[in-house]
N, C-alpha and C positions, 0 to 999 in steps of 0.2 A: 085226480087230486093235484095242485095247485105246486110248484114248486117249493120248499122253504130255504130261505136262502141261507138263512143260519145255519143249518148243517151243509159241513165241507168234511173232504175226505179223511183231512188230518185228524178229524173226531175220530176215526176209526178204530178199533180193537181188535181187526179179523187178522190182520198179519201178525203173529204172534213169535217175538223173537227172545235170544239171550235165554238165560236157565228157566224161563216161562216155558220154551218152546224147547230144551232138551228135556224137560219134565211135563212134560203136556198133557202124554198118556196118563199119569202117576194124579193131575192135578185135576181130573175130569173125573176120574172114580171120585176121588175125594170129594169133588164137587156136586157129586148125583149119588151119595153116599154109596157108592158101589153099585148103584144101578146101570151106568153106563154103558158095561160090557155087554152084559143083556140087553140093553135096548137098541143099542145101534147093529146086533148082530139079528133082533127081531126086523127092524127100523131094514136092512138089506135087504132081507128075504121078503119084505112087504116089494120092494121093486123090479122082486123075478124075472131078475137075471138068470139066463139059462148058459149053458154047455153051450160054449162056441162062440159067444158074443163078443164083438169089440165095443169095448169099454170106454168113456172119457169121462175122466173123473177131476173138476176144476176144482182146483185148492185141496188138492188129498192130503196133503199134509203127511205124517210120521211111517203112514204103511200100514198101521194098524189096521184100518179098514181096508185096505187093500187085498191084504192076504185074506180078511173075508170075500172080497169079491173075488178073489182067485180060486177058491173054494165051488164058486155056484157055477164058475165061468170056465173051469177046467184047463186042461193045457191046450185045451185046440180053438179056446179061445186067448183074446188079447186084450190088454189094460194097460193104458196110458195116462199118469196122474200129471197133473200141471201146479205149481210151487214155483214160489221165490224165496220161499225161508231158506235160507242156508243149511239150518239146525234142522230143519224137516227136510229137506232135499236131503241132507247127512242121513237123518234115521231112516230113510224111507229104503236107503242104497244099500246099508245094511242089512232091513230088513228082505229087502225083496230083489237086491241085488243076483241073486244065484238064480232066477228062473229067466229064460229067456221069454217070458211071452207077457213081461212085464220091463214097464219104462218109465222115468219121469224126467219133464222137461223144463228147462228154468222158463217159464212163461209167465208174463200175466193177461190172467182172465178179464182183465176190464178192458184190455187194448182188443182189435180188431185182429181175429184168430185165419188163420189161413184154411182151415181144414174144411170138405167141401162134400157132404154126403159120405163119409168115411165110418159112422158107428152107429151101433145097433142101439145106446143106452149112451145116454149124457147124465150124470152125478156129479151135485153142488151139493157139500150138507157142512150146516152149520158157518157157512161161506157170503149167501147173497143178503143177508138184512144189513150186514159191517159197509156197504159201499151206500154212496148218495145217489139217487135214481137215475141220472144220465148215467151212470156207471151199470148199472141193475139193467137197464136196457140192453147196455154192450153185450153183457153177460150173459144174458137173454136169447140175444140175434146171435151169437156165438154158437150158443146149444142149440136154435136150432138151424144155422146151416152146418154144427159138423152131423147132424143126424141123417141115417138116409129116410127117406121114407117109410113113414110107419113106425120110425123109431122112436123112443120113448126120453121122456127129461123127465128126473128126479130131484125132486128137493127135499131135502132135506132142512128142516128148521121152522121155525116159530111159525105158529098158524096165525090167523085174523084176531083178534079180540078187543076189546075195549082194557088196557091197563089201569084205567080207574077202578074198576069193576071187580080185578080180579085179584085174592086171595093177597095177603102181603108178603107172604113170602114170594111170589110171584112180582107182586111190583117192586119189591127191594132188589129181583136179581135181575131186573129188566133198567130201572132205573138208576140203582148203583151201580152194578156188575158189570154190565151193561154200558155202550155208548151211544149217543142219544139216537144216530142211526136205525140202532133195534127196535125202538119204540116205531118209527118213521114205518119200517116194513110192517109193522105189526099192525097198524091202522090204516094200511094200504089194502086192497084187495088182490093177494098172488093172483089169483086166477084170470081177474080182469089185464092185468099184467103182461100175463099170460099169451090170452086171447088177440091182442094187440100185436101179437110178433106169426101168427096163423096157429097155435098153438090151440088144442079139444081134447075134447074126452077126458077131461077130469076123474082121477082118482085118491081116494082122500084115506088116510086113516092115520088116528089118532093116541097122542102118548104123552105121560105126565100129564093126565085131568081136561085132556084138550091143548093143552098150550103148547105144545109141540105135535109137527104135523109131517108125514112125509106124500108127497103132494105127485101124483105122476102124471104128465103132459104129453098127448099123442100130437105129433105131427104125421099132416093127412097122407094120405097112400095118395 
């Protein structure tokens, strides 16, 4: 697909700052009438995560997901989240602050990452639709050179669809809620995305009606 030069980064909505971002957790139930918690605790387990695994998790954000990944990944595994919010670096130190085999670093995930074969599982959720595709690239080649071979990227977020097509409540919260970014990923195709950075073996499965997708990516042995 064709560059569109009308979207620029500053459309963006994915960095989430100020009382948005110390109410985050608070503002996502309310926004998935309470389904949130169960779905993103379903939406993890769907990217079986085992006992042991080193984790990178780009834009983790509050913690909240985290200490679910701590759960699958145990103490003898390790989990590294990357943030620039402030208010999310803040909640995340709180939350997860007292385990030693958790960490997060003020990074960001669109600049060229240093990490080099180091994890068994790269996790982006709700993270890669907010950037313009030169950025979505970076993002990309990031996850997969920090993965070692064989390891796995997860995504989390919007699947393919046509937003004309689909239901209005859906295109109200894609078009209003929404920065016009979201739409850009949503009529792109991940997978072919994907494919382009050596990335296979697609696995898919689906949440809220199809329109939310957690998407898992093998890099080859």
């Amino acid at each position: 697909m064709k560059r569109d030069d009308r979207l620029t980064q500053d459309m963006s909505k994915v960095e989430v700052k100020g009382i948005e971002a110390r109410y985050y957790d608070i503002l996502m139930n309310i926004l998935t009438l309470g389904k949130y918690p169960s779905f993103i605790r379903k939406a993890l387990r769907q990217t079986a995560l085992k006992e042991g695994e080193r984790v990178l998790d780009m834009g983790c954000g509050s913690g909240r997901n985290a200490l679910l990944i701590r759960e699958m990944i145990g103490e003898s595994g390790s989990y590294t989240g990357l943030d620039i919010g402030r208010e999310m670096i803040d909640g995340f130190r709180k939350r997860c602050g007292g385990f030693d085999n958790m960490e997060i670093l003020d990074m960001h995930i669109d600049s060229t990452l240093a990490f080099e074969e180091e994890f068994d599982a790269v996790l982006v959720s709700f993270v890669l639709h907010g950037f313009v595709q030169e950025k979505r690239d970076t993002i990309i080649e990031n996850a997969y050179r920090a993965l070692k071979k064989g390891g796995v990227f997860n995504i989390v977020d919007y699947s393919n669809f046509v937003v004309d097509d689909a239901p209005l409540p859906v295109r109200f919260a894609i078009r209003k809620m929404e920065c016009p970014l979201a739409e850009d990923f949503i009529r792109r195709d991940t997978k072919e995305m994907l494919s382009a950075f050596g990335f296979d073996s697609f696995e898919e499965y689906f949440h809220f009606g199809g329109y939310v997708r957690v998407l898992r990516a093998h890099k080859g042995e």
